[in-house]
C-alpha positions in Angstrom: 41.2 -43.2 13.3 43.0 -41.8 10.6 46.1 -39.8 10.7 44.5 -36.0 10.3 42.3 -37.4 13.4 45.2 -39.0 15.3 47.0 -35.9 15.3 43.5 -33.1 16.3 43.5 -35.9 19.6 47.2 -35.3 20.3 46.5 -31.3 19.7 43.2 -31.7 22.0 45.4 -33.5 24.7 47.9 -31.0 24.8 45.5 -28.0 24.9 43.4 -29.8 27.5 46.5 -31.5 30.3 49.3 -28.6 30.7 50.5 -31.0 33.9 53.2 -33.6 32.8 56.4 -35.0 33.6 59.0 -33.7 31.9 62.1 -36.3 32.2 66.3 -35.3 31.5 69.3 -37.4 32.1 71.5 -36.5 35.3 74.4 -38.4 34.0 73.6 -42.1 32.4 70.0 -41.8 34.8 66.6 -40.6 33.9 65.4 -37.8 36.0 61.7 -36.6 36.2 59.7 -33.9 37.5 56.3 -32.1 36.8 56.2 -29.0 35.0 52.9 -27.1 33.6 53.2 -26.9 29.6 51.8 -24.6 27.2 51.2 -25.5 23.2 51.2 -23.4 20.4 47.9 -24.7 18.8 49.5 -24.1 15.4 52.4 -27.1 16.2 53.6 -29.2 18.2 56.1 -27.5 20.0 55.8 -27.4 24.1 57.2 -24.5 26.2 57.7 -24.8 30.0 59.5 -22.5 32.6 61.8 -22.5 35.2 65.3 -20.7 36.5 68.8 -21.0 34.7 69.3 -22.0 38.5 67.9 -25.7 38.4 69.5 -28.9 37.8 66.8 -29.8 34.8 68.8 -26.7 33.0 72.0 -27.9 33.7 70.8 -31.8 32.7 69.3 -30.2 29.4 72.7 -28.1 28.9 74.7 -31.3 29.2 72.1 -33.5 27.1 69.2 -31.8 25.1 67.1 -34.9 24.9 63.7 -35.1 27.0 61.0 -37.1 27.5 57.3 -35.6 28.3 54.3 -37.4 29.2 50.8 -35.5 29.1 47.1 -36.5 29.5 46.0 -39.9 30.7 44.6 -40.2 34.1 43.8 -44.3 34.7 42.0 -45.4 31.1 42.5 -42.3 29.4 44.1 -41.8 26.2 47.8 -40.0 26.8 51.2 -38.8 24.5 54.6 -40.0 25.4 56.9 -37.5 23.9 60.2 -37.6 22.5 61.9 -34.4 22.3 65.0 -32.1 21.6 64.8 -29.4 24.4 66.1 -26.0 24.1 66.5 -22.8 26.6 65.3 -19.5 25.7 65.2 -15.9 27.4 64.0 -13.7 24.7 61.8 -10.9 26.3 58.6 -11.6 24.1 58.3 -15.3 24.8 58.6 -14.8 28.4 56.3 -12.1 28.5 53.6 -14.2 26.5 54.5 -17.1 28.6 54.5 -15.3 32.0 51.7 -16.1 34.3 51.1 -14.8 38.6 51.4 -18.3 39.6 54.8 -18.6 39.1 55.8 -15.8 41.7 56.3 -19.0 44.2 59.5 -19.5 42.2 60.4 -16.5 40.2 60.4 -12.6 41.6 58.5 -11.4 37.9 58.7 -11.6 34.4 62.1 -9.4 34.5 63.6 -12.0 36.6 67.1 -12.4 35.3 67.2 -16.3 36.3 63.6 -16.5 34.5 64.3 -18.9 31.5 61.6 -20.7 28.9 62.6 -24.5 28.4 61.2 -25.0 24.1 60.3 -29.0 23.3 60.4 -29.9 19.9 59.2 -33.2 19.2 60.9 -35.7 17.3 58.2 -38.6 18.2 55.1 -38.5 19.6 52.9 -41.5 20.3 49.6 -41.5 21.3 48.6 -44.4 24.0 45.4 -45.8 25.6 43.2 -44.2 23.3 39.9 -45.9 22.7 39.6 -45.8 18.8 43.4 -47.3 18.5 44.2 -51.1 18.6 47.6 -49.7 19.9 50.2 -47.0 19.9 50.0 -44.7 17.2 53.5 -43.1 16.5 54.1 -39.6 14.6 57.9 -38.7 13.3 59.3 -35.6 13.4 62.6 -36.2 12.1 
């Protein structure tokens, strides 16, 4: 695979798995959870929600660096992602953003505890993937 292919499977993976882990230091020790993600199919940029109420916003606020994990499934190709994460509340992303499902944990768009959690990459390797003799690593920075 070349690079301009490498990086339409990463793209295809993130349009394809929105379920991943995403991982925060709680002090000096990794944390991890699942979130749903959403891509921008123009970059590479991931966007999750939750509340300003949680401890992943208070981990991110303390230490902006995250880990994601996306795809896979046993034999499947996946990305392990390296990021710089970033809270949000501006009114248009959340609306664009917004989806029913997440009345379990939020009372509406309008929610004032409603918050949008932005990844920007700064690695991303792809893994597992059947065309690659390994890892295939893209920088960001």
């Amino acid at each position: 695979m070349d690079e301009l292919q490498i990086k339409s499977e990463i793209k295809r993976i993130m349009g394809e798995h929105r379920l991943g882990t995403l991982t925060t230091m709680k002090g000096d020790q990794p944390f991890s959870r699942y979130m749903i993600f959403r891509n921008d199919e123009e970059d590479y940029i991931l966007y999750t929600i939750s509340s300003k109420q949680t401890e992943k916003v208070q981990d991110i606020e303390n230490n902006n660096k995250v880990h994601v994990l996306l795809g896979g499934g046993l034999g499947n190709p996946f990305i392990d992602i390296v990021a710089v994460a970033t809270i949000h509340d501006e009114k248009e992303l959340k609306d664009r953003l917004w989806h029913e499902n997440f009345l379990k944990y939020l009372t509406g768009p309008d929610d004032p505890n409603y918050i949008v959690i932005r990844c920007e990459p700064k690695f991303i390797r792809l893994l597992s993937h059947p065309d690659l003799d390994g890892p295939y690593t893209i920088s960001f920075t």
